[in-house]
C-alpha positions in Angstrom: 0.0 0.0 0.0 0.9 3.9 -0.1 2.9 5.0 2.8 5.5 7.2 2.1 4.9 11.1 2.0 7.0 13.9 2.4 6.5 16.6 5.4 6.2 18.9 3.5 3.1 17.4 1.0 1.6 16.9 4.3 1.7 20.1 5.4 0.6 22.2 2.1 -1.3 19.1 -0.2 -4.3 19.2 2.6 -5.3 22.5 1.9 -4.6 24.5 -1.4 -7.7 23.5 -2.5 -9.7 24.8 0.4 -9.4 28.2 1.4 -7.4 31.3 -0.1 -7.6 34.6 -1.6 -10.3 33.8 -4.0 -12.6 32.3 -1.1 -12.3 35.6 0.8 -12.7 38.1 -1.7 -15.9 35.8 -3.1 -17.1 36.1 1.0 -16.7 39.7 1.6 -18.5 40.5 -1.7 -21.7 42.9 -0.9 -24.2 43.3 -3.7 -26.9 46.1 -4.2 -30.1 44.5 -3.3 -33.4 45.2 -1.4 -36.5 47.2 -2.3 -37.0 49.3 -5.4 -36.8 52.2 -3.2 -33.7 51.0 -1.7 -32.3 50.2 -4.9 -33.5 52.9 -6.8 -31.4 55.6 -4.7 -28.5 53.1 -4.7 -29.0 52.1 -0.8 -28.1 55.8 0.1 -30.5 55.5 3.1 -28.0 55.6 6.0 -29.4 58.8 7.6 -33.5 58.0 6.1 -34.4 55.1 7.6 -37.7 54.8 6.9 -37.5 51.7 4.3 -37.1 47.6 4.9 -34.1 47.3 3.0 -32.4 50.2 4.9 -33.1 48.2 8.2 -29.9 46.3 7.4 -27.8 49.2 6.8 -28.6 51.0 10.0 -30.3 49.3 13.1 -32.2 52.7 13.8 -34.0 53.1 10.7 -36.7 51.0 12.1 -38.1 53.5 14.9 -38.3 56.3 11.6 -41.1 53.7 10.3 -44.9 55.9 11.2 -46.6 52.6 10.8 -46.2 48.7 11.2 -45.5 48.0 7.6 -44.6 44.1 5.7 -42.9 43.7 2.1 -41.2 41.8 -0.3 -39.2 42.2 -3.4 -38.1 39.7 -6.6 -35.6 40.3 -8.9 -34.4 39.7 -12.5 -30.9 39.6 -13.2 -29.1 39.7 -15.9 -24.9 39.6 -16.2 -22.1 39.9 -19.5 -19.3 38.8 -18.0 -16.2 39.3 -20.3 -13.3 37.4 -19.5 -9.5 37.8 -20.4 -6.7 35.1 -20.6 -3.6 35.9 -22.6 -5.3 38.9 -24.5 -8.3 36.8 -26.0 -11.1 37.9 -25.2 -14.8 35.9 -24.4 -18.3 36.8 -23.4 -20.8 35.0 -21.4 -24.6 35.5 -20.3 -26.2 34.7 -17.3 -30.0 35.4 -16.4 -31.8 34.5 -12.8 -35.6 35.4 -11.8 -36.1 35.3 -8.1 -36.8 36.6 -4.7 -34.2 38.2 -3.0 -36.1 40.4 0.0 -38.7 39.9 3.0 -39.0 42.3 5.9 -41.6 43.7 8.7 -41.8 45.8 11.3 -43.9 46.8 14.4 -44.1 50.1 15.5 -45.6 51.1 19.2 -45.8 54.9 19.6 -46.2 55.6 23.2 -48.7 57.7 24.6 -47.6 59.0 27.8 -46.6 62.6 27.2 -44.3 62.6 30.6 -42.1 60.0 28.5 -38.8 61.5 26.2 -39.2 57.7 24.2 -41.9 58.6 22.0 -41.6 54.9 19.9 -40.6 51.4 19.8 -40.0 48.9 16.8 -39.0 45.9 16.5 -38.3 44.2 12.5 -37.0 41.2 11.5 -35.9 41.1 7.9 -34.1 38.9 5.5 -32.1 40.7 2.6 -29.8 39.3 0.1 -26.1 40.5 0.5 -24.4 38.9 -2.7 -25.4 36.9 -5.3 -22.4 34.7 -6.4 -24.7 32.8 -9.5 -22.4 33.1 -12.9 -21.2 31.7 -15.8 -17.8 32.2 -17.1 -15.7 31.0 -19.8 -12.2 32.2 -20.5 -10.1 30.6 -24.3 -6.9 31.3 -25.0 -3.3 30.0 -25.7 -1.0 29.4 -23.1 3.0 29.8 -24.0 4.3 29.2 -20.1 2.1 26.5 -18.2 0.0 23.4 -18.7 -2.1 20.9 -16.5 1.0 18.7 -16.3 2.5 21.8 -14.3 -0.4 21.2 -11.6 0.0 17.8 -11.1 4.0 18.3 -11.2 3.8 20.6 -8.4 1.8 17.8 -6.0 3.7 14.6 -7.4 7.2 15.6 -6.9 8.4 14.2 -3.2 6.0 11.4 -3.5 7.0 8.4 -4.3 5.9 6.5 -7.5 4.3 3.0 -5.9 2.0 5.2 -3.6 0.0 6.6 -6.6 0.0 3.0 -8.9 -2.9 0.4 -8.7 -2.3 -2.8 -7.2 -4.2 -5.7 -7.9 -7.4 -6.1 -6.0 -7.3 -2.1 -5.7 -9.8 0.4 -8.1 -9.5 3.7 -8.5 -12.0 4.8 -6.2 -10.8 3.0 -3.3 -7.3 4.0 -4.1 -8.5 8.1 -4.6 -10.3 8.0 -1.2 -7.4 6.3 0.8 -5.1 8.7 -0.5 -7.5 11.4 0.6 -8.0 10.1 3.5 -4.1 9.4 4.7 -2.3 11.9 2.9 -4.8 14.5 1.8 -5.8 16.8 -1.5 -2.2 16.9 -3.2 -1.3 13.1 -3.0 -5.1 12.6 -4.9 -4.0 15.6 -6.9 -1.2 13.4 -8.1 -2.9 10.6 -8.5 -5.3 11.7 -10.8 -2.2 13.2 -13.0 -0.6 9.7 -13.1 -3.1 7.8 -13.9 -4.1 10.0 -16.6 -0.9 9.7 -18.0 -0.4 13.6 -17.4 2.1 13.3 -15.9 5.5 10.4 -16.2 8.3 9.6 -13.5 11.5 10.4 -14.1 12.2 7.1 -13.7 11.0 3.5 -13.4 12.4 2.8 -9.8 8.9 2.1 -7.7 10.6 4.5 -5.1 10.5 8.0 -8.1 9.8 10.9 -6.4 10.2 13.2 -9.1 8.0 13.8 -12.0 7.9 15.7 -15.4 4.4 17.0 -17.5 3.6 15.1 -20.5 3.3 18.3 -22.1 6.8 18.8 -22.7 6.9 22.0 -24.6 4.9 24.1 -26.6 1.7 26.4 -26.1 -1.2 25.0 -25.5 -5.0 26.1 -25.8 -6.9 26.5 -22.9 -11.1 26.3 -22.4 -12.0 27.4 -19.0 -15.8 27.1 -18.0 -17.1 28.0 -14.6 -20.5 27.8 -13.8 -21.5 29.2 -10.3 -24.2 29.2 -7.9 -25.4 30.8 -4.5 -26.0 33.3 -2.6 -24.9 35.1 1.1 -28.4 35.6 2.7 -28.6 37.7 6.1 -31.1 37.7 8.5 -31.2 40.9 10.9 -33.1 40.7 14.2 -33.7 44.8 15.2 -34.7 46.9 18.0 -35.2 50.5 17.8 -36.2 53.6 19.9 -37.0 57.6 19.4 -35.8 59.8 21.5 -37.5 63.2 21.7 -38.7 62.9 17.9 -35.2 64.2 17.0 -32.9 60.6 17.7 -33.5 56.7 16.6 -31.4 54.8 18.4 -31.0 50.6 17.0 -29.2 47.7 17.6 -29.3 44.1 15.4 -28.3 40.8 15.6 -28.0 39.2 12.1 -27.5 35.2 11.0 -25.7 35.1 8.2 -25.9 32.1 5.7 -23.5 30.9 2.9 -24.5 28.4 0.0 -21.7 28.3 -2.6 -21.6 25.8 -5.7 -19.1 25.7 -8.3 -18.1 23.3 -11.5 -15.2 24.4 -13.4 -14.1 22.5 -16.1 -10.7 23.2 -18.2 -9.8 21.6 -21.3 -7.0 21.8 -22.6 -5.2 21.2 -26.3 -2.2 20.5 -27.4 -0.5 22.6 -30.3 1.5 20.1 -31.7 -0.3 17.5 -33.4 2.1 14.9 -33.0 2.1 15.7 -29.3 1.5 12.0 -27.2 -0.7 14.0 -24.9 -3.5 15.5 -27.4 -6.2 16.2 -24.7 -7.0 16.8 -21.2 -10.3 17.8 -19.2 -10.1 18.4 -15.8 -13.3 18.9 -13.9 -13.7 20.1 -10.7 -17.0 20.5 -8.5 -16.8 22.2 -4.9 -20.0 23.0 -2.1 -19.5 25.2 0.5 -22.0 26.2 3.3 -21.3 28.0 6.0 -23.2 30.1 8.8 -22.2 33.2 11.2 -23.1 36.0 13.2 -22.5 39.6 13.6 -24.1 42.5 15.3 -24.8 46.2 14.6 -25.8 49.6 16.0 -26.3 53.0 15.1 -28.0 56.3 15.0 -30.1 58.7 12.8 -30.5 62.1 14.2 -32.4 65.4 13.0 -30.4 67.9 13.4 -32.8 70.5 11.9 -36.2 70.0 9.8 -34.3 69.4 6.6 -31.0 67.9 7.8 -30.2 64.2 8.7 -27.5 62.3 10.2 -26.6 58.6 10.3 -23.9 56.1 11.9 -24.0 52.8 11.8 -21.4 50.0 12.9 -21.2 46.1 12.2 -19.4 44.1 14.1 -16.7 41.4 12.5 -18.6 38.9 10.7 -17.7 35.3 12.6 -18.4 32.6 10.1 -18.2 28.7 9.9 -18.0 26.6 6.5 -18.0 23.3 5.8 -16.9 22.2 2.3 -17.0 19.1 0.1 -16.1 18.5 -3.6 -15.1 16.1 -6.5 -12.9 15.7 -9.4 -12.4 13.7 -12.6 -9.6 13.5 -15.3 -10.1 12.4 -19.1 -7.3 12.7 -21.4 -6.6 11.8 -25.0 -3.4 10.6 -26.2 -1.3 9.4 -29.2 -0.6 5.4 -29.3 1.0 3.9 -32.0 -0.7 6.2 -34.2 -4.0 5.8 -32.5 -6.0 8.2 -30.3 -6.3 6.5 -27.1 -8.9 8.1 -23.9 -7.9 7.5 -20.8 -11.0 8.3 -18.2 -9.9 9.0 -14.3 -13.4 9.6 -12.5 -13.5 8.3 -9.1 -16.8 9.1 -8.2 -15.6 9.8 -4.2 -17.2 13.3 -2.4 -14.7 14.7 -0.7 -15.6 16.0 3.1 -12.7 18.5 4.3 -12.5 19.7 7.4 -14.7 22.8 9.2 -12.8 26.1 8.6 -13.3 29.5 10.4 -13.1 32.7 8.6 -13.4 36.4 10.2 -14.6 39.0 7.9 -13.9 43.1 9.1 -15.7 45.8 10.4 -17.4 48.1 9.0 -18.5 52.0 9.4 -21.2 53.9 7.4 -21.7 58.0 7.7 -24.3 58.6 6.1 -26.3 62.3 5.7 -29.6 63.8 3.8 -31.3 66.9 2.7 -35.3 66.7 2.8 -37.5 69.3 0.8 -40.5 69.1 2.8 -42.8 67.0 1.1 -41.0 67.7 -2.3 -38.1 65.3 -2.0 -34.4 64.9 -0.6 -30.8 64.2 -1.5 -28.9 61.4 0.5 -25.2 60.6 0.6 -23.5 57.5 2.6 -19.8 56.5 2.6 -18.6 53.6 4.6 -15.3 51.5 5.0 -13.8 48.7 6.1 -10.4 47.1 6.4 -11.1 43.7 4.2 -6.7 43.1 4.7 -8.0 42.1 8.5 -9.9 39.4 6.6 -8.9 35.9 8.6 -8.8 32.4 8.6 -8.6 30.2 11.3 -8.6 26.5 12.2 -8.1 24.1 14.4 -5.2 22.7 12.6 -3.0 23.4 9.3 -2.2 26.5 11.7 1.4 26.9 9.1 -0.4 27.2 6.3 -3.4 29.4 7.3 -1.1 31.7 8.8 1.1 32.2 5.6 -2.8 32.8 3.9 -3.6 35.5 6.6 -0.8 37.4 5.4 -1.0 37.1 2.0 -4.6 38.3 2.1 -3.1 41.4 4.0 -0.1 42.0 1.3 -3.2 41.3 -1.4 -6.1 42.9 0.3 -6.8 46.4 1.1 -9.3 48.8 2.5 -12.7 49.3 0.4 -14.5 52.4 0.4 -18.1 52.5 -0.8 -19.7 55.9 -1.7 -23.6 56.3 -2.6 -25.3 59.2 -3.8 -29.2 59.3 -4.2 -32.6 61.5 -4.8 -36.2 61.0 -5.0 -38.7 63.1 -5.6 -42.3 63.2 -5.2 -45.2 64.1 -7.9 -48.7 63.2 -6.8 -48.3 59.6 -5.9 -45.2 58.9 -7.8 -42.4 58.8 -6.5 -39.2 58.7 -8.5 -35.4 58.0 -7.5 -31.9 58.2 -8.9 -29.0 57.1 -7.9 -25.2 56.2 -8.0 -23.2 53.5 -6.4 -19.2 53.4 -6.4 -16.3 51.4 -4.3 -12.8 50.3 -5.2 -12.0 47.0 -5.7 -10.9 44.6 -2.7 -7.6 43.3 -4.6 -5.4 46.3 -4.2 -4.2 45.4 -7.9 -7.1 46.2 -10.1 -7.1 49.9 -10.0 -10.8 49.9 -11.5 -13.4 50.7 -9.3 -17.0 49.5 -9.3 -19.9 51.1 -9.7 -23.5 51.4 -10.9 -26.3 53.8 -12.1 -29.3 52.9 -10.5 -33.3 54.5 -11.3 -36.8 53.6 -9.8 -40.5 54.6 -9.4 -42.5 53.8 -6.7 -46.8 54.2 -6.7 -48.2 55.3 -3.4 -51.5 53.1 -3.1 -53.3 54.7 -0.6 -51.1 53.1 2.3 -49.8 50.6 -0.1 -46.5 50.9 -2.4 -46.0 49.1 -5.6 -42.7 49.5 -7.4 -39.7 49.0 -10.0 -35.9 50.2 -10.2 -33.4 49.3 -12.2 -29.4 48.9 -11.7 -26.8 48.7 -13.9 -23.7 47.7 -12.6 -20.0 47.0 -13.7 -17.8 45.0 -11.4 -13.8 43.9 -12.0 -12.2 40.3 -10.6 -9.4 38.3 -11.4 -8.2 35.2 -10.5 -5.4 32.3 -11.1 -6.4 29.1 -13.1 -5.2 27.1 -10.1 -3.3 28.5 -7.0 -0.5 26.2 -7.7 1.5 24.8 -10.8 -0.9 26.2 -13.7 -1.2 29.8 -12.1 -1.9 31.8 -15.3 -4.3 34.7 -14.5 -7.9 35.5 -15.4 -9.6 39.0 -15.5 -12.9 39.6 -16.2 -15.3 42.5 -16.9 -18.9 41.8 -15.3 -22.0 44.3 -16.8 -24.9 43.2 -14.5 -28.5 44.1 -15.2 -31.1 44.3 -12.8 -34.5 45.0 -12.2 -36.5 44.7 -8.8 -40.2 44.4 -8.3 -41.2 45.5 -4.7 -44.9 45.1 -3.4 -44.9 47.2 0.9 -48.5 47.2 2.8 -48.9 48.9 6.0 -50.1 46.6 8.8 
């Protein structure tokens, strides 16, 4: 059987595949969602209140609420996503009908004039933060790396008769042992080997060092990612008015991750006389994870017109569990004859329960009302995503060489929104304008979106639509090891929200 393994495969084959950079940029990632109103303005509602969607911004917009009110919101998305590899360029469309917003709240005014609180609310609301669901596909030619260069990486140091087949063995059984003695990178190598993407350098049973069979040459590359999921948070609110000049609210949220992505990569040879013709390399990861966090903050009316906001949310505190699988088919040269080789163990891997710590984060937010005409709102808010952390209670050497890659990669993001509405008859009508610069301190591009609504007061009722148009910048590596060419991609999101509010 398979027992020899290097320290050092132990210590970093376990986990490359689980967390890194990617993971917490993909976590930390805050979408513009909620009500049409909400949307419609851009979420500038910091120092407003007054709106479901706002609720999760600012703990005190609930006491600004006149009336016990219920709503919910659906939304149709559409996104371009352009991607980038070696200056070729490809475009993808992705389209998703659901609903993305529920919220209520109770409102007790109190009677007693003797009393400085003049209300109570209390709202529980469930908001979508991100959307992850995407499709991406990135061709082009590589002149540097190959898949051989992956499985290179996690072969060398392990010696050849650990990654063969005996007889009375399979594949499957052989896949899940190694998985389950020596971790990821000893099935990372298996797969290669048995593929025949990878050779020894030798015959000797005992080889520990290994060579892609890709020897030279570019090679074309067909990268398809197909994502799914969503970061849903639940906030739990309580909010008072003091003296009909200052809401005061605090939250507890539950936060809750569902994550699903297949990426397949296929990849060409550009040599026709090449032994290795083909290789497809598929790749299917869950992740689901839970967490907590907790918020306060203020609105206060400094005069008739003017409005203040500050709101603070506490670290995020999250837990994920993750599974995934993996196949290998290749197509290869034999005596003139194309020969497939299919590697498809059919084994779900289980790794173990990670914790990750996502950073604080401050809003100042401030508005302009014209009576019963309309207003102006502006909120700006930060946070330190390089504090982003990892933690576990083992591969402690590995997560802590993460942690400070992701502050050396990470950096702070600042989000700016800007929005209006005004008011003719029982319309009401909102612009608005979204910007924030990028987590990964490399892309210099900075997000943003144009966002428009129209609400209809119904006598006490509210039915409306807004629309958001959004462009958003990522990158990424193939793989974080061996075949680490880069991929950078454009996204043009399109969205339009449908909100239905009643007054209780």
């Amino acid at each position: 059987m398979k027992f020899f393994v290097s320290l050092s495969f132990m210590l970093l084959g376990g986990w490359l595949s689980a967390q890194s950079v990617s993971d917490a940029i993909l976590f930390t990632q805050q979408d513009l969602n909620g009500t049409s109103r909400y949307t419609g303005m851009a979420g500038a509602f910091g120092a407003l209140g007054g709106d479901l969607s706002a609720i999760a911004d600012n703990p005190a917009s609930a006491s600004v609420f006149s009336y016990s009110e219920m709503g919910i919101s659906a939304f149709f998305n559409n996104n371009e996503t352009t991607a980038s590899y070696f200056s070729n360029a490809t475009t993808n469309d992705f389209n998703k009908l659901q609903l993305q917003q529920f919220g209520l709240v109770f409102v007790l005014k109190n009677t007693s004039s003797n009393s400085d609180w003049t209300k109570i609310a209390w709202s529980f609301g469930s908001k979508r933060i991100a959307d992850f669901s995407n499709k991406l596909n990135a061709i082009g030619n590589n002149p540097n790396q190959n898949l051989g260069d992956y499985f290179t990486y996690y072969a060398d140091g392990l010696a050849t008769k650990n990654i063969e087949v005996f007889d009375n063995e399979t594949i499957p059984g052989i896949y899940e042992y190694l998985g389950n003695e020596m971790g990821y990178g000893a099935q990372q190598a298996f797969l290669g080997y048995q593929a025949y993407v990878i050779d020894p350098l030798s015959d000797d049973e005992n080889n520990t060092m290994y060579r892609s069979a890709q020897l030279a040459g570019r090679v074309g590359h067909d990268w398809v990612v197909d994502q799914q999921g969503r970061h849903q948070q639940y906030n739990f609110t309580f909010s008072v008015r003091y003296r009909d000049f200052l809401d005061i609210g605090a939250a507890i949220n539950s936060h809750n991750f569902r994550y699903e992505q297949t990426n397949i990569l296929t990849e060409t040879s550009d040599d026709t006389n090449s032994s290795l013709q083909e290789v497809t390399f598929e790749n299917r990861w869950d992740t689901y994870g839970t967490g907590v966090s907790a918020q306060v903050g203020i609105i206060a009316k400094l005069q008739k017109a003017i409005r203040l906001g500050l709101s603070y949310q506490s670290p995020q505190y999250l837990r994920f569990e993750e599974e995934g699988s993996q196949a290998l088919i290749s197509s290869g040269l034999v005596e003139n004859e194309t020969i497939q080789t299919v590697v498809r163990p059919e084994v779900i891997n289980t790794y173990p329960a990670y914790r990750m710590q996502l950073p604080a984060k401050v809003s100042l937010s401030m508005a302009y009302v014209f009576q019963e005409k309309g207003l102006v709102s502006v909120s700006y808010s930060s946070r330190n995503l390089a504090r982003t952390r990892f933690n576990t209670d083992s591969q402690a050497s590995y997560l802590g060489g993460l942690n400070n890659t992701l502050n050396e990669t990470l950096g702070r993001v600042s989000e700016l929104r800007l929005g209006s509405e005004w008011r003719t008859g029982r319309f009401l009508w909102q612009l608005g304008y979204w910007t924030t610069n990028n987590a990964m301190s490399s892309i210099k591009d900075n997000d943003r979106a144009y966002t428009a609504g129209i609400n209809f007061d119904l006598a006490g009722n509210l039915f409306g639509l807004s629309w958001v148009q959004s462009q958003q910048y990522s990158q990424r590596n193939l793989y974080p090891v061996g075949l680490t060419s880069g991929v950078s991609w454009e996204q043009k999101r399109t969205q339009l929200f449908l909100t239905y509010l009643f007054k209780l």
